[in-house]
C-alpha positions as CSV (number, residue, x, y, z in Angstrom):
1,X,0.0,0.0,0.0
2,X,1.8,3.6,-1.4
3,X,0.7,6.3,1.3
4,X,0.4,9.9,-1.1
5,X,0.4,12.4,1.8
6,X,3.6,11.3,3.4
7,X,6.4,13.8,4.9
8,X,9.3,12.7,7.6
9,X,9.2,13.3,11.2
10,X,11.4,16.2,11.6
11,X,8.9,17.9,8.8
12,X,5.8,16.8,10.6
13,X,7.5,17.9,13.8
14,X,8.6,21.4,11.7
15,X,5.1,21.8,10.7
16,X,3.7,21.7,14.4
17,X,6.4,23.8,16.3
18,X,5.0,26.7,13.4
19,X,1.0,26.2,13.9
20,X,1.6,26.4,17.7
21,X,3.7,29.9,18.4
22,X,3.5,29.5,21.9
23,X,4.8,26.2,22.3
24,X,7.5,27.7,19.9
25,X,8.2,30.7,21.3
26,X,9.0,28.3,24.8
27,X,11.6,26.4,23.2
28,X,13.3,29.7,21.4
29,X,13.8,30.9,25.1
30,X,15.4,27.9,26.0
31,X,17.9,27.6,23.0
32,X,18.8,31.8,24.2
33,X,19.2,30.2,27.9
34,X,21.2,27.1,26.6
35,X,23.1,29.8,24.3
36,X,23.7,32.0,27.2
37,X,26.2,29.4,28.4
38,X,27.7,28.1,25.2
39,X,28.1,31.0,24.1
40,X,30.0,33.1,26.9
41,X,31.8,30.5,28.5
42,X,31.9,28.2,31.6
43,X,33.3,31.4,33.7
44,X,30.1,33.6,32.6
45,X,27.7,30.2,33.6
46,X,30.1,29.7,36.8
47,X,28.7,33.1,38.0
48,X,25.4,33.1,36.6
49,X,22.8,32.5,39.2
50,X,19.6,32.9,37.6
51,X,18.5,33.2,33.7
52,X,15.1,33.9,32.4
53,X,13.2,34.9,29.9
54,X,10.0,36.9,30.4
55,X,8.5,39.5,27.8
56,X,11.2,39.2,25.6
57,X,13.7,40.2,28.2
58,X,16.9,38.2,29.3
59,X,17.0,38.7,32.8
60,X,20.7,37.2,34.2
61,X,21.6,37.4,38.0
62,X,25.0,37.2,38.7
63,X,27.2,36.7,41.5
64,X,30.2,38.8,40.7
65,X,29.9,42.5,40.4
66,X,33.1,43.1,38.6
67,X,31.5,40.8,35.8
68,X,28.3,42.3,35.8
69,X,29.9,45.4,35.4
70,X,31.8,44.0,32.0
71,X,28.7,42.4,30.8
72,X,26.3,45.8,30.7
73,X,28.7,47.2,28.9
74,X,28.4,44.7,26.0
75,X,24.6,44.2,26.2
76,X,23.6,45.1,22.5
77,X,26.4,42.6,21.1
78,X,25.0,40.3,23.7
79,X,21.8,40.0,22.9
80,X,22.7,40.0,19.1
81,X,24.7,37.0,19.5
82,X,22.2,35.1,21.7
83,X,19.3,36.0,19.1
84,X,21.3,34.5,15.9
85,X,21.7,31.5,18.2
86,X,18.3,31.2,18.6
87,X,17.7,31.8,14.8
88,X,15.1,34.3,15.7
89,X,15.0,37.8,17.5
90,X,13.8,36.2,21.5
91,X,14.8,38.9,23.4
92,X,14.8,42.3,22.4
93,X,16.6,43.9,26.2
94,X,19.2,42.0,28.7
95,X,18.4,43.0,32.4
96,X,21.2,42.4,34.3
97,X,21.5,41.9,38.2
């Protein structure tokens, strides 16, 4: 029996990620957190104490002044980085404390 309509799994998968933003929009925030500490580095995830997304902001806690110091500086090329890792513009601010 020769099915017509037939497509792979990572298509069919493809295809539901798209009709469902929300569920999709979840798992861009996560790729931004998981980028957040490929990206920038053991010593960066070392002092990170809480990452989150809400609203389209990156909010980072850290434990080390002197780094969050560093870090605001660089905010834009920050959050330029993390949103071509995502492969879509997440966050649009970096809120960091």
């Amino acid at each position: 029996m020769i099915h017509q309509n037939t497509q792979t799994l990572g298509e069919a998968l493809r295809e539901f990620f798209e009709g469902n933003s929300e569920l999709r929009g979840k798992i861009l925030e996560i790729r931004v957190q998981r980028g957040w500490r490929e990206l920038f580095g053991p010593m960066v995830a070392q002092y990170t104490r809480e990452l989150f997304v809400k609203n389209e902001v990156l909010y980072v806690c850290l434990t080390s002044s002197v780094l969050r110091n560093e870090l605001v500086m660089c905010r834009e090329r920050m959050m330029k980085r993390l949103n071509e890792y995502a492969g879509s513009e997440v966050i649009k601010d970096i809120m960091i404390r």
